[in-house]
matplotlib code that plots the C-alpha trace (Angstrom):
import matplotlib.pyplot as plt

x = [0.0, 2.9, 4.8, 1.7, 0.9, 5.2, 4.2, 1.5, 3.4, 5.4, 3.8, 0.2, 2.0, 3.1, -0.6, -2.8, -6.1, -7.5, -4.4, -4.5, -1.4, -1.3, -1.0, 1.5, 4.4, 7.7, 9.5, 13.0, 16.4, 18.7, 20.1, 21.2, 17.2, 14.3, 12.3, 9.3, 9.1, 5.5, 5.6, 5.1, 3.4, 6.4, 6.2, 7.8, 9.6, 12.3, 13.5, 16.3, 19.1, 20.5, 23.6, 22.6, 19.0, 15.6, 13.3, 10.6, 8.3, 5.5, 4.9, 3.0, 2.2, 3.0, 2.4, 6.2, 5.7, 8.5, 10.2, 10.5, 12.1, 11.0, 14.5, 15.4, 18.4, 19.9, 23.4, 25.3, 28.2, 29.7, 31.2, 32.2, 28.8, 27.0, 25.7, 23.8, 21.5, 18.9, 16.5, 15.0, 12.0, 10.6, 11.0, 13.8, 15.7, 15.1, 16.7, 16.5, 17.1, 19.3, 21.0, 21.1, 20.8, 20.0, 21.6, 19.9, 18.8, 19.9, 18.7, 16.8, 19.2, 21.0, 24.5, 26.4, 27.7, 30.2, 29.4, 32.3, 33.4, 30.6, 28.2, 25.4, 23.4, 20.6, 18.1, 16.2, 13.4, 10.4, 7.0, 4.0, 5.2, 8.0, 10.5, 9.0, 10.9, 10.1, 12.6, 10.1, 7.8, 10.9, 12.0, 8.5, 8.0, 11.7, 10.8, 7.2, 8.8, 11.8, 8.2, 6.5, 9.6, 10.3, 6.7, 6.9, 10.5]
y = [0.0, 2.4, 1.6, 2.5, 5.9, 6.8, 5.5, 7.5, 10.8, 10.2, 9.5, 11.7, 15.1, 13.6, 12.7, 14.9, 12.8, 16.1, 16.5, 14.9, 13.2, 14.0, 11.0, 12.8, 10.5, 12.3, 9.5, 9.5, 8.1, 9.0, 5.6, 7.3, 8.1, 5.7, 5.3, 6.8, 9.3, 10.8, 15.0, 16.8, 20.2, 22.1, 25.4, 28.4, 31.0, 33.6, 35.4, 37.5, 39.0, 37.5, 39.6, 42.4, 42.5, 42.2, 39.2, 39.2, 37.0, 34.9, 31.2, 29.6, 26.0, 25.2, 22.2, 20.9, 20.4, 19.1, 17.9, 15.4, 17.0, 19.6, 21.9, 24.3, 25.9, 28.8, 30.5, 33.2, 35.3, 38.7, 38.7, 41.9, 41.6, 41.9, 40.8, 37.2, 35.5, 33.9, 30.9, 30.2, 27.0, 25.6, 22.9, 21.4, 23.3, 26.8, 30.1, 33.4, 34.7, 36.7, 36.2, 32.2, 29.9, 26.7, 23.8, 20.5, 17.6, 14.1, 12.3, 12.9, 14.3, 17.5, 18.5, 21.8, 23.0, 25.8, 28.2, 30.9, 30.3, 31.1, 28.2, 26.8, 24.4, 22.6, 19.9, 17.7, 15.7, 13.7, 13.7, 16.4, 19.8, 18.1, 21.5, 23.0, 23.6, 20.5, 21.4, 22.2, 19.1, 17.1, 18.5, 18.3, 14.4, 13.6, 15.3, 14.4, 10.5, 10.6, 12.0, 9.1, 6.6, 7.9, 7.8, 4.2, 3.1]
z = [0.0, 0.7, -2.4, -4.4, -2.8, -2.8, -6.9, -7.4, -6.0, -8.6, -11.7, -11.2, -11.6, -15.2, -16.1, -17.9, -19.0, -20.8, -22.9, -26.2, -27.9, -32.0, -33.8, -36.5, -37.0, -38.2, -40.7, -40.6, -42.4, -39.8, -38.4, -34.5, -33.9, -34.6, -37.9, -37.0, -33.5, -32.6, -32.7, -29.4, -27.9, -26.2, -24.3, -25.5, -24.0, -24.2, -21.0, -20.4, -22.7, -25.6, -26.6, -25.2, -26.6, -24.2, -24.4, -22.1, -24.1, -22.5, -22.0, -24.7, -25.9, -29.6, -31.8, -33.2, -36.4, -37.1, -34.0, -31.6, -28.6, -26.4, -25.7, -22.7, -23.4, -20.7, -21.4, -19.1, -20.6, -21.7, -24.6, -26.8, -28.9, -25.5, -22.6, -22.2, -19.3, -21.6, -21.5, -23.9, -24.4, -27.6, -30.0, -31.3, -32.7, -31.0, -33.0, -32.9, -36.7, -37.2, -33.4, -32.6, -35.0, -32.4, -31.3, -32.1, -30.0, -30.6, -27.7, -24.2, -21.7, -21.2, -22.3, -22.8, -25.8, -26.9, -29.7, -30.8, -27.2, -25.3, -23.3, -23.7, -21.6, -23.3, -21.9, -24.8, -23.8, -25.3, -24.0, -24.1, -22.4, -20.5, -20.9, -18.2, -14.6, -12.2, -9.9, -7.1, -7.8, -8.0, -4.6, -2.7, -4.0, -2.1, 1.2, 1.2, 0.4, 3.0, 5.8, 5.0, 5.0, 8.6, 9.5, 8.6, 10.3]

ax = plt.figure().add_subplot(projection="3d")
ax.plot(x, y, z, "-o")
ax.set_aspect("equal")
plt.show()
């Protein structure tokens, strides 16, 4: 009974029952991925500066046409172009035109990556909306777990 309710904290935050999953299939040749990769609803969102330039621009769902992977990507530095504390959500592969031109996702996970020496941090992930921040769920589902696991001993 305890293992299903420690379960259940876990995996009900992750269900939605009134979203709806597109049955749009994205068919590809590229032997690293797999042939055929359902497309996703990511959010969207640019805060912060990007070399020196104000984004302030509100979260939104979109429909990835033509992605699989939901992207986060936040990058700190100066450089002589500007000033940079951005992030930045979307579908894979996020750009600004004209100013970033995006880093693409080749698998769930997150990595950093280094652009005319500057930093980038990017987290890729599969699954409707997933590129939100889940720190805080994360964090209340361990402390509520670790109460009832000392409730128990």
């Amino acid at each position: 009974m305890i293992f299903n309710c420690l379960l259940l904290l876990f995996l009900l935050p992750n269900a939605n029952p009134l979203s709806t999953t597109d049955t749009t299939i994205l068919t590809t040749s590229d032997p690293t991925k797999p042939t055929e990769m359902p497309l996703v609803d990511c959010y969207s969102e640019i805060k912060g500066q990007f070399i020196g330039k104000a984004f302030n621009d509100p979260v939104t769902t979109v429909h990835c046409s033509e992605s699989v992977y939901c992207q986060k990507m936040t990058a700190n530095y100066l450089s002589i172009n500007g000033e940079t504390h951005v992030t930045m959500k979307g579908c894979d592969e996020m750009s600004i035109p004209g100013i970033f031109e995006g880093i693409e996702c080749n698998y769930e996970g997150c990595f950093e990556q280094t652009i005319k020496e500057e930093l980038y941090n990017i987290c890729c992930c599969r699954g409707e909306l997933c590129n939100d921040s889940k720190e805080w769920n994360t964090s209340l589902h361990l402390i509520i777990s670790f109460i009832i696991y000392y409730l128990i001993i």
